[in-house]
C-alpha positions as CSV (number, residue, x, y, z in Angstrom):
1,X,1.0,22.6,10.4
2,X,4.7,23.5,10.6
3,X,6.8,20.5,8.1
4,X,10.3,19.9,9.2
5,X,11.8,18.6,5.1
6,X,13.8,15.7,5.2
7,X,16.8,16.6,3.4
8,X,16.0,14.4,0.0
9,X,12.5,15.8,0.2
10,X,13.8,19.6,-0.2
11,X,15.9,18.1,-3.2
12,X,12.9,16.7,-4.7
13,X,10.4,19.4,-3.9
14,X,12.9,21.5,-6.4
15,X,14.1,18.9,-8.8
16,X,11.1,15.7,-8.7
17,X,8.0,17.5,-7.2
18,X,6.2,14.7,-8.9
19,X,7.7,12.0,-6.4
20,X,5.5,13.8,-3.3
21,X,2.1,12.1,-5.0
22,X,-0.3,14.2,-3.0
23,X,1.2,15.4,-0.2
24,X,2.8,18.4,-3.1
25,X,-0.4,19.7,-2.3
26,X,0.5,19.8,1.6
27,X,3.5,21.6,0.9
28,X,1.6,23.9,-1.6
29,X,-0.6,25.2,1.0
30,X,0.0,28.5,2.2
31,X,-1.5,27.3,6.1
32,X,1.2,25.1,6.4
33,X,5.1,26.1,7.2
34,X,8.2,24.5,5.7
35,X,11.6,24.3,7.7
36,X,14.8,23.2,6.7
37,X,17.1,22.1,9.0
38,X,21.1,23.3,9.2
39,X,21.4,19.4,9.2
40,X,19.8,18.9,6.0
41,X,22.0,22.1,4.8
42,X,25.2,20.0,6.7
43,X,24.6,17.0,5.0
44,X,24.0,18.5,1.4
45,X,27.4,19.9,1.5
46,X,28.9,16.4,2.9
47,X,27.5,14.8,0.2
48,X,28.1,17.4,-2.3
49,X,31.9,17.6,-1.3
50,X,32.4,13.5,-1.4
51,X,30.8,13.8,-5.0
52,X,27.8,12.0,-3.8
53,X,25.4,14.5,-4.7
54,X,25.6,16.8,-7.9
55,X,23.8,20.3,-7.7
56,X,23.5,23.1,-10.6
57,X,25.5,25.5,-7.9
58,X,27.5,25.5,-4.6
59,X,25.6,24.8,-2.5
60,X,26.2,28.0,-0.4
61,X,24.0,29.5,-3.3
62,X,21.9,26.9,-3.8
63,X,21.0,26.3,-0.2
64,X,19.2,29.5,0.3
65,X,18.3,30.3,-2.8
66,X,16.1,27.4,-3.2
67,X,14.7,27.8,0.5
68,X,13.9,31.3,-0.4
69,X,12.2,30.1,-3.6
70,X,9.9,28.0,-2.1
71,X,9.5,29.5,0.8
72,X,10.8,27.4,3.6
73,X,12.1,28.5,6.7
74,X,15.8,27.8,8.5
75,X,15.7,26.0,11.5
76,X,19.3,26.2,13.6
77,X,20.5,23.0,15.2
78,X,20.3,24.3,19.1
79,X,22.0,22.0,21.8
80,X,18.7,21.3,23.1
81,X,17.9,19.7,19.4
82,X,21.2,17.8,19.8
83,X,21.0,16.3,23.4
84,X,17.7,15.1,22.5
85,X,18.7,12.4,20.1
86,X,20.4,10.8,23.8
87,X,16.7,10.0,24.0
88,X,16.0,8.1,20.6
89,X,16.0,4.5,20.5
90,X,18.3,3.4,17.9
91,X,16.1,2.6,15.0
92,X,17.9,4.7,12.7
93,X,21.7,4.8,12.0
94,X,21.7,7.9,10.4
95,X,22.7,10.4,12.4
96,X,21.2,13.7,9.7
97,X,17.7,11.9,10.5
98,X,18.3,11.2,14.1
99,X,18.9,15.0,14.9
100,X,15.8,15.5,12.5
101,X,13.7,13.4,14.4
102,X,15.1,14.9,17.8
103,X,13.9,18.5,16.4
104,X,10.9,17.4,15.0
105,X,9.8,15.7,19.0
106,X,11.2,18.7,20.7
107,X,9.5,21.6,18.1
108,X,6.5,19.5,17.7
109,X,7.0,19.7,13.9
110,X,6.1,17.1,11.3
111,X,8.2,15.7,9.5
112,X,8.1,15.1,5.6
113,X,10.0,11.7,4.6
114,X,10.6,8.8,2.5
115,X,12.5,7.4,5.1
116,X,9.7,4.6,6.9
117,X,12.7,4.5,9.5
118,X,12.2,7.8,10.7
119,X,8.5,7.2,10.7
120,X,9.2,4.6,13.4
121,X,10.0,7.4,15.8
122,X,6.9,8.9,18.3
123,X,7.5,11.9,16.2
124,X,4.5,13.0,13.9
125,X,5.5,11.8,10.2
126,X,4.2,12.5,6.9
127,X,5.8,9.1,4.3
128,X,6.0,10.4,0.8
């Protein structure tokens, strides 16, 4: 199984691995791929920049050191990804998850949240 990591799931796989319960183990297991989106990578720096999120490095370094780390692949944002999220109903006002969701449908990747919004989407979900 391929997991598309929601953006505060990557922070807590490296920082709180304790707060995936048992789906650590999903992400643990060699069978099973982990992306990271360039909108997760996008939204790290937003938040980093408007002090919203504190990291141990800039997150140019930390970004892709930690995927490397753990092993997770980067997934682009491609305009197909994009002009999919026309297509979502609007359950979900935030636009990092919408484009999530939108290359999680179109990749038919899972994806690994907290968010019970994004797990109202027909996309295949796994709530933490």
């Amino acid at each position: 199984m391929k997991l598309l990591l929601d953006t505060h799931v990557f922070l807590w796989l490296l920082t709180e691995p304790e707060r995936l319960g048992e789906h650590l183990r999903t992400v643990e297991d060699p069978a099973n791929g982990m992306l990271l989106s360039a909108a997760s990578s996008w939204e790290i720096a937003i938040k980093v920049r408007l002090g919203r999120l504190e990291l141990p490095d800039d997150p140019t370094r930390y970004v892709p050191d930690r995927m490397r780390a753990i092993g997770a692949e980067p997934l682009a944002v491609e305009h197909a990804h994009a002009l999919e999220v026309a297509a979502l109903p609007p359950l979900h006002r935030d636009p990092f998850d919408r484009l999530l969701v939108a290359q999680a449908r179109h990749l038919g990747l899972t994806i690994l949240t907290a968010d019970a919004a994004v797990a109202r989407y027909d996309v295949r979900t796994m709530l933490v």
